[in-house]
Structure formats: C-alpha cells, structure tokens
C-alpha positions in Angstrom: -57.4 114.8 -97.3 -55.2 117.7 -97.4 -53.3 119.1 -94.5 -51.0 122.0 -94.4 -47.2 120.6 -93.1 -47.4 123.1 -90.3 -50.3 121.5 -88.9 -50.8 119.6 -86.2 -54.2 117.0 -86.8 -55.8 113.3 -86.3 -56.0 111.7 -89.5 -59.1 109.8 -89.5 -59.8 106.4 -91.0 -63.4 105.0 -90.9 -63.1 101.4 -89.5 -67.0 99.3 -89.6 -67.6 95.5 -90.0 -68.6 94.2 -93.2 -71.6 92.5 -91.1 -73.8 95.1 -90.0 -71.7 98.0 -90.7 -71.0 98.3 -86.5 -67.7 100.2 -85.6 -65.0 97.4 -85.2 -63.9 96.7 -81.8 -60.7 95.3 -80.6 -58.3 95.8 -78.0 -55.1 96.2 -80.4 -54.5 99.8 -81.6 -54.3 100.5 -85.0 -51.6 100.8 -87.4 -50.9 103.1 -89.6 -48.6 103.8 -92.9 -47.8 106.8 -94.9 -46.3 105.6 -98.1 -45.1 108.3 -100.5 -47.2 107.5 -104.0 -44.6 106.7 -106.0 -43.7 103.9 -104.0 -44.9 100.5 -104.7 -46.0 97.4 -102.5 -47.0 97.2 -99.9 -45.6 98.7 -96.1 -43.3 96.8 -94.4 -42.8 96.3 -90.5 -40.6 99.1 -90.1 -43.2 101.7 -91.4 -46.3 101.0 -89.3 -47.2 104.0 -86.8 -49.5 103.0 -83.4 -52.7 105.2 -83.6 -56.1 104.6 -81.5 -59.5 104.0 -81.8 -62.3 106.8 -81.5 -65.3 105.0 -83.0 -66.0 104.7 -85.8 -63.0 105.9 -86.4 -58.8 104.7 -85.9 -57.0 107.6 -86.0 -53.4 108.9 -85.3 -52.3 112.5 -84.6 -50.0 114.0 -87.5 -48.1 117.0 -87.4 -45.1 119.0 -85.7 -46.7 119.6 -82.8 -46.6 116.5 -80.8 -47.8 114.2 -83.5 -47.1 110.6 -83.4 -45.4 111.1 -86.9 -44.1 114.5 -89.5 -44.8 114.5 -92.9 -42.9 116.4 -95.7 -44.6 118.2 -98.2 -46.4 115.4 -101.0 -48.6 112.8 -101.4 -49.1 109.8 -99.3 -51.0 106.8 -99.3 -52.5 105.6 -95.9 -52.7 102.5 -95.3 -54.2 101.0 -92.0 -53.6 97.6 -90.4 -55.0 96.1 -87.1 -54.9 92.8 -85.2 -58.5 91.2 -84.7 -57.8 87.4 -83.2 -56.8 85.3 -86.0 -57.0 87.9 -88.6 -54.8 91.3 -89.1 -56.6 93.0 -92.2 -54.4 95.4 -94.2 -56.1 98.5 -95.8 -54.9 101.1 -98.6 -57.3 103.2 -97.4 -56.7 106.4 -99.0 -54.3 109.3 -100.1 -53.1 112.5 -97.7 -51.7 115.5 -99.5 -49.1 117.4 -97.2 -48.3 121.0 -98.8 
C-alpha cells in the first residue's frame, strides 16, 4: 500500500481462519505495528496501536486527521496481533509506503 503523509485512511488487513477461510471473530480489537524496514525483530509492547474489526477486515485509521497513529514519510512494515482465547497470533502482514 502506498498512502500520501497528508492523508488521512484505514489501513486494512485481511484477517480469515485457516479452517474455512471465515472472517475471524473475537471480541479483542486488533493490534497493530508500524515498524520502519530497517528495523529488525519483532514489535514490542510499547508499539502496538488498538484498531477494530470490519469483516473480513482489522483495520486502524492512519493519518493527520484524527487517525489513531501519524506516519513520516518511508517504509513500514505492518504487523498485526490479536487475542483469540488461549492464543494471540502475531502477523508481519505486509509493508506501507508513506511519501
């Protein structure tokens, strides 16, 4: 994805069970992380973001504009987290490129 700096957008992460392919459902928001690429490892507790579900989709508003997080200009990896009972998966789930 590539998003201008100025603007203000949900960044979308499709979330579907490996059985069935059904949109996963769980009452925890998801997380989010915007890692810059050159860093390695990977997020720690401090750099999760609370997004929310719109099936099939988690999703989390970025931008200036009343967006749960800003990002400089560069490259980013997202990552995306999410508590499901016992389990609380932990996705690199693709890159963002803020110019």
């Amino acid at each position: 994805m590539e998003v201008a700096a100025s603007s203000t957008e949900y960044v979308r992460v499709t979330a579907v069970s490996a059985v069935g392919g059904s949109p996963i459902s769980v009452a925890a928001p998801p997380q989010f992380a915007f890692q810059p690429s050159s860093v390695t490892g990977n997020p720690v507790e401090g750099d999760w973001w609370t997004g929310e579900w719109a099936s099939p989709h988690a999703r989390i508003l970025v931008g200036p504009n009343g967006g749960t997080v800003t990002l400089d200009p560069g490259e980013y990896r997202v990552w995306l987290t999410w508590a499901a009972g016992a389990e609380t998966p932990v996705y690199r789930a693709g890159t963002i490129t803020v110019y």
